[in-house]
N, C-alpha and C positions, 0 to 999 in steps of 0.2 A: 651636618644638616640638622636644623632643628625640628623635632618631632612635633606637631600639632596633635597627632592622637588619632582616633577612629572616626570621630565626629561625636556630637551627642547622644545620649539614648543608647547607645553602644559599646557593646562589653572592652574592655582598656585590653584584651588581646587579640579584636579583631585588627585587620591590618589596614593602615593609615592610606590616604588617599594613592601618595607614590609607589605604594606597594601594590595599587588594585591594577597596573598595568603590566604586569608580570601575569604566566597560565597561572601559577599556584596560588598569589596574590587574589586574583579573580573569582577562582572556586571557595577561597576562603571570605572574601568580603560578602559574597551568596548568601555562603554556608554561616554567617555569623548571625547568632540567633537575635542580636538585634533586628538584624537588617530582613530578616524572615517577616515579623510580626507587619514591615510595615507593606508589601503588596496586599497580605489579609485584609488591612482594614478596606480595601477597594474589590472585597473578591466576592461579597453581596452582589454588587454592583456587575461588575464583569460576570459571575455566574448567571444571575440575570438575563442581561443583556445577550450573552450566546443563547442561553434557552428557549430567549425567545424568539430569535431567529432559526434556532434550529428547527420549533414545533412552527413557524412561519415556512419552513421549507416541505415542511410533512404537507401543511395543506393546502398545498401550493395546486394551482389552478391550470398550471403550463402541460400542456400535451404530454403523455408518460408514452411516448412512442419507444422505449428501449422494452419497456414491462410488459408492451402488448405480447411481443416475441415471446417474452415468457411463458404466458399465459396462454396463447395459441399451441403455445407446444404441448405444453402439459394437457389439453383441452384435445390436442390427436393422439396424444397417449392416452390419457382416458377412454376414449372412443375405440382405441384398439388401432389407430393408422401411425404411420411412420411419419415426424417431421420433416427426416432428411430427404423425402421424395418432394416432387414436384407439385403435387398435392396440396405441400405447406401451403402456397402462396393460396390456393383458392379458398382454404379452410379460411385464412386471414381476411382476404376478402370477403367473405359470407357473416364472418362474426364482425366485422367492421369498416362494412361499405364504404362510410364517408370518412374515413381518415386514412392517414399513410399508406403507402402499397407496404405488405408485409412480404421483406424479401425472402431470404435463403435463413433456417435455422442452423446454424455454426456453433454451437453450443455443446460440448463432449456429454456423450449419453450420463455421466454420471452426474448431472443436470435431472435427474428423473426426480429423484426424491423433492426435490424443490418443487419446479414446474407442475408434478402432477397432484400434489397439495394444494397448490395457489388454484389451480383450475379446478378444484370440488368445491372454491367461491363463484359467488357471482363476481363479475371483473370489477366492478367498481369496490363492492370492498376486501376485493383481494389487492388491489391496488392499494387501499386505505393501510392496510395488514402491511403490505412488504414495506412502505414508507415509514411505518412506523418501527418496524423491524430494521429496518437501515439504521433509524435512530436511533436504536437501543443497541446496536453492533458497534455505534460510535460513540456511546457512551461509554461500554465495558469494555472496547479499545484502549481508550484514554484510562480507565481505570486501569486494566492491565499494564501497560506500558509505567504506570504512576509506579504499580506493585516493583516491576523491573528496575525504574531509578529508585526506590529504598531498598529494594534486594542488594544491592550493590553499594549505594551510601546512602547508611540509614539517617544521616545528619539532613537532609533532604527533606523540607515539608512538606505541608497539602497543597501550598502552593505552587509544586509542581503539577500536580493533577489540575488545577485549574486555567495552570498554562496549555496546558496540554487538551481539556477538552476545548477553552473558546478557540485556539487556533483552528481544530477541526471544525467544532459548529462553523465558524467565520470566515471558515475558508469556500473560495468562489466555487470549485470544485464539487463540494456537499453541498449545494446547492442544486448543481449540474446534474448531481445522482440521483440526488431525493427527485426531482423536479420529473427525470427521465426514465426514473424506476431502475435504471442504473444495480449493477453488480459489486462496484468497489466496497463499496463499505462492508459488505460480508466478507470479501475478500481481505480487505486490512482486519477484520477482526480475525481472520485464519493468522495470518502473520501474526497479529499482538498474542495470541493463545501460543504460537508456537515459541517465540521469542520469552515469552515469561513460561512457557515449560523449561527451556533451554535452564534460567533463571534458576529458577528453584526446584531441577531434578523432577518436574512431574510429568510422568511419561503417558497419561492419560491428554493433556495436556498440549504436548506436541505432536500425538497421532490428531485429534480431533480436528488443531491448527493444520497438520499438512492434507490432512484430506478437506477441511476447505479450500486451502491452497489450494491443491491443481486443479479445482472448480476456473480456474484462472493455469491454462498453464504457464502462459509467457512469465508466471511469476512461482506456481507449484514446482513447476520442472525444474528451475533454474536452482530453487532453494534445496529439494531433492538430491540434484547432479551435488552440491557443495558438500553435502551434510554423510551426504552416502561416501564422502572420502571419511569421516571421521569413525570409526569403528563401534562408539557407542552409542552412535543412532541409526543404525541400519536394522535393529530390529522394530523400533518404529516408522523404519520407513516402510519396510515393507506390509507392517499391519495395517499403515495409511491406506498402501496398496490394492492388500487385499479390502477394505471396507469399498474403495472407489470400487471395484470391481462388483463388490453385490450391489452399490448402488447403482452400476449403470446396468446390472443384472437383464432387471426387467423392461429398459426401454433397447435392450438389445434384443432379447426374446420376442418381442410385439411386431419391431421391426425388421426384425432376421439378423444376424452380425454381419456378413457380408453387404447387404443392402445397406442398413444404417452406415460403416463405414464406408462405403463406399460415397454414397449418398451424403456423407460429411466433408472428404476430400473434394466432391465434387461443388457446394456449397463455400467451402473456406474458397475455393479458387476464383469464385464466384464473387464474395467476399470482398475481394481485393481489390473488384475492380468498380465499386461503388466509391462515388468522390469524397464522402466522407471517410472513407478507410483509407484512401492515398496519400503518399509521404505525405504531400501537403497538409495535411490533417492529423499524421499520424505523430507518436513522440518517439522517444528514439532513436539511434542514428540513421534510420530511412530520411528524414526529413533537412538534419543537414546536409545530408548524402547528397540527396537531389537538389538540393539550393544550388549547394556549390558546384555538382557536378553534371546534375542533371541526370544523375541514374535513380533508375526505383530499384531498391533493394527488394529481395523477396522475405517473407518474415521468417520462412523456415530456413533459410538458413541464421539468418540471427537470434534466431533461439539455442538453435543449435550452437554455436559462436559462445553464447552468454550461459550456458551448461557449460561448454568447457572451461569458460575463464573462470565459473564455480567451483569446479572439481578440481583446477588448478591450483586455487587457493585453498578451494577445502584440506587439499592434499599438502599444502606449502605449512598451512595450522597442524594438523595433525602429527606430521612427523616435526615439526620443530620445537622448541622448550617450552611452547605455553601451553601446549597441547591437552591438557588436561584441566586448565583454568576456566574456569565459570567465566572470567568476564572475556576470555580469548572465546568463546564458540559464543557470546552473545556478541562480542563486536561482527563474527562471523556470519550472523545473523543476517548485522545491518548492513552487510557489506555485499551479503548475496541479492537483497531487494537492489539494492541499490543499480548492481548489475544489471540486472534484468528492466530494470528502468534507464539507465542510461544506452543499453544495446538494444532490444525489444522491441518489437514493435504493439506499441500500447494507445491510450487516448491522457488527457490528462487530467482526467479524472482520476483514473487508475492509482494518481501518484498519492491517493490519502494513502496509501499504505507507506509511506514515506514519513508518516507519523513514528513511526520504529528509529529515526533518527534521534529523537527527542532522549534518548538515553545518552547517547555522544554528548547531547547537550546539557546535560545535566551534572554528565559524571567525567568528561574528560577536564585533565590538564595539561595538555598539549597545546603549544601558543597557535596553531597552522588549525587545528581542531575548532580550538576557541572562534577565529575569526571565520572562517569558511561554514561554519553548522548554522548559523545565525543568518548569514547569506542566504545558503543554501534555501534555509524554510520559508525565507524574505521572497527568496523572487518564486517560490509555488504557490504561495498566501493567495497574489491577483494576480498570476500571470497573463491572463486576458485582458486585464487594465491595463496593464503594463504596456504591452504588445501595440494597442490601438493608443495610448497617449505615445507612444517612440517610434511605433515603426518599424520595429522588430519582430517580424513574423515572416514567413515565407510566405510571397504573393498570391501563390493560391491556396492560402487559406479559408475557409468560408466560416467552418463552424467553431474549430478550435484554434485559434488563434493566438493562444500562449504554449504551441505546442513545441517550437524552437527555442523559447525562450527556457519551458522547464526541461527541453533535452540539452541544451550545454551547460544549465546548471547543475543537473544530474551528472552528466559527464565528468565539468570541471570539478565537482564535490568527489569523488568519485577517484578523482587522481590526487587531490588532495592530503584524504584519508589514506591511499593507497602508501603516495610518499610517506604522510606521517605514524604512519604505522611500518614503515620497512616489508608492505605487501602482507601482513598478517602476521608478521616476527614480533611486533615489539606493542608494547600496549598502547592504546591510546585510552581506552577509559581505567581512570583514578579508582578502584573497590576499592573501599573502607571496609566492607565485611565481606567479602568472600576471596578465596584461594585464586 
C-alpha cells in the first residue's frame, strides 16, 4: 500500500489517515502535536461562546423554584424550627405567597451548613450568590477533571479543558440547574475533587469530594459502598463521615434527632408521590421499568441495588492485578457514577456529574471505549431535544423528558465499559505516566 503520510503541517511520525481507524491509531492522531495546535486556533472562539452562555444562565430570569427550598430551610433553621415538620410548607408559604406551593424538605440534615448560610442573605441575592457558585463549581470541575487527563497522559493539551468546560457550559442540563437553583453542579464538583484526589494521592482532596458527595446520596452512597472495598481509602471514608456528621450536627440538635429523621422518612415518602418525581420524570431504571412494565420501582431499594453492584466491583478491583494502579481506582471512579446513574433514581440534571467520563475519553485505547464514550456524552448534550424531535420519552413525561433517553444510554455505556474492561480486570484507560 502506498504511504501518503500524515497530511500537511504534521510531524512525518504522526499516523496516516488508514492508521487513524484503529483504538491506538486514534489516540495517536489526537495526541500528534500537530493536530493539537489546530482545535487552539478556534478555542478564543469556543471559550467565548460557552462563557457566554454560561454567565447567560447565571442571570437567567426563569423561576428558581428548586433554590426556594433551600433557602426556606436554612431560613427555619436559622429561626430555631425544624424543616422536616409540617410547619415547612407554612413557613414557605409566608415567605412566598405568590409562587409555588413549597412542598416537603427531603434534603439530609447535613444540608445545614449550606442552607443556613444562603438564608443570612436576603433571597434575591442569595439566589444571585448560589448561581454564580454553581458557575464556578463548573468551571473548577472542568479544570479538575482537565488536571486527571494530564495526570494520566501528560501528551494531552489545554485543549482538553476547553472541550471539557463548553460541553458543560452548553449542555441543556446547566442550564436546567443554574435556572432552578439546582444542586448538581456542587455535586459533580464533589465527584471531580474526588476523582482527581484518587489521581494524584491527595487525601485532603477525596475527603472534601465525598463529603460533598453524599450532599447527593443516590450518588455519595454508591461511590462510598465501591471505594470502602478498596483498603486504602477507608480511612478517608470515614473522615468524610465523620465531617457529614458535625455538619448535620446542628440542624439535628434544633430539630431533635428523632423528629428530624423521622420527619425526613416521612417527607422522602411524600416525595415520591409528586408527579415530578415519578418514574415518568425520574432517570434511572424506575423509568424503563415502568414503560415497559408498568411497575414504579421504589428508590430505596435501588440505591441499595447500585451500593451493592459498587462494592461488588469495588471488591472485584481490589483483590485482582490492578489493584493498586492509579488509573485502575480512577477508571473505578467512573464506573461507580456511572452506576448510580444508570440504577438510581435521579433527574437529568443530576447527569453533569457524568463529566467524569471525559477522562475514558481522552485516555483510553480500547476500540468498544473509543466509540461508545462519544455516544454516550452525545445523547446527554440535548437529551430533551432529542426526546421531543423522535419521540422517545415515556408518555408521561411532563418536565424532564430526556429522561429515558439519558437512562439507556447510561445503562448501555455502562455494559459497554463493563464488557471492555472484563468488569474492572483489565484497563481500559492508556496511562502514559502513571503505574
Amino acid at each position: 500500500m502506498t504511504r501518503h503520510g500524515p497530511g500537511p503541517g504534521l510531524p512525518a511520525n504522526a499516523p496516516e489517515l488508514g492508521e487513524v481507524a484503529t483504538a491506538d491509531g486514534l489516540v495517536r492522531w489526537v495526541a500528534a502535536p500537530g493536530r493539537i495546535t489546530i482545535p487552539l486556533i478556534y478555542a478564543p472562539a469556543v471559550l467565548f461562546a460557552a462563557s457566554v452562555l454560561l454567565i447567560k444562565s447565571v442571570f437567567s430570569t426563569d423561576p428558581e423554584i428548586d433554590f426556594k427550598y433551600l433557602w426556606t430551610a436554612g431560613t427555619a433553621w436559622n429561626q430555631g424550627l425544624n424543616p422536616y415538620q409540617d410547619e415547612f410548607r407554612a413557613i414557605g408559604a409566608s415567605l412566598f405567597p405568590n409562587a409555588n406551593v413549597i412542598k416537603s424538605w427531603v434534603y439530609p440534615p447535613n444540608w445545614w451548613p449550606v442552607t443556613a448560610g444562603l438564608a443570612l442573605l436576603p433571597h434575591d441575592v442569595a439566589l444571585a450568590a448560589w448561581r454564580t457558585f454553581g458557575a464556578a463549581c463548573l468551571v473548577w470541575s472542568a479544570w479538575l477533571i482537565y488536571g486527571v487527563i494530564r495526570t494520566l497522559r501528560a501528551n494531552i493539551g489545554f485543549g482538553a479543558f476547553i472541550i471539557v468546560f463548553a460541553y458543560l457550559a452548553l449542555m441543556q442540563d446547566t442550564a436546567i440547574t443554574l435556572a432552578l437553583g439546582q444542586t448538581s453542579l456542587i455535586v459533580a464538583l464533589g465527584a471531580a475533587l474526588f476523582i482527581s484526589g484518587v489521581a494524584r494521592g491527595a487525601n485532603w482532596r477525596q475527603i472534601l469530594g465525598l463529603t460533598i458527595l453524599v450532599l447527593k446520596p443516590q450518588l455519595g452512597f454508591v461511590v462510598c459502598a465501591g471505594f470502602f472495598m478498596m483498603p486504602a481509602f477507608r480511612r478517608n471514608i470515614l473522615i468524610a463521615a465523620v465531617v457529614t456528621c458535625i455538619a448535620a450536627a446542628p440542624a439535628l440538635i434544633i430539630g431533635g434527632v428523632g423528629e428530624s429523621l423521622r420527619g425526613l422518612m416521612d417527607g422522602l415518602r411524600a416525595y415520591a408521590t409528586f408527579h415530578e418525581n415519578g418514574p415518568w420524570e425520574a432517570s434511572g431504571i424506575r423509568n424503563p421499568v415502568h414503560l415497559l412494565l408498568g411497575v414504579e420501582v421504589s428508590s430505596f431499594p435501588l440505591m441499595a441495588a447500585a451500593m451493592a453492584m459498587a462494592a461488588g466491583l469495588g471488591w472485584r478491583i481490589a483483590s485482582g492485578p490492578r489493584a493498586g494502579e492509579t488509573a485502575a481506582r480512577v477508571e473505578a471512579m467512573v464506573y461507580f457514577i456511572l452506576i448510580s446513574l444508570a440504577v438510581t433514581s435521579l433527574h437529568t440534571y443530576d447527569f453533569v456529574a457524568a463529566a467524569a467520563v471525559f477522562v475514558i475519553a481522552f485516555t483510553t485505547d480500547r476500540r468498544p471505549a473509543l466509540i461508545a464514550t462519544p455516544l454516550f456524552l452525545l445523547a446527554l448534550f440535548r437529551a430533551a431535544n432529542v426526546a421531543q424531535a423522535t419521540g422517545i420519552m415515556h408518555p408521561g413525561g411532563v418536565y424532564f423528558v430526556g429522561s429515558l433517553i439519558v437512562s439507556a444510554a447510561a445503562a448501555a455505556y455502562l455494559g459497554v465499559v463493563m464488557w471492555a474492561s472484563r468488569a474492572g480486570r483489565a484497563p481500559i484507560i492508556a496511562a502514559g505516566n502513571v503505574d
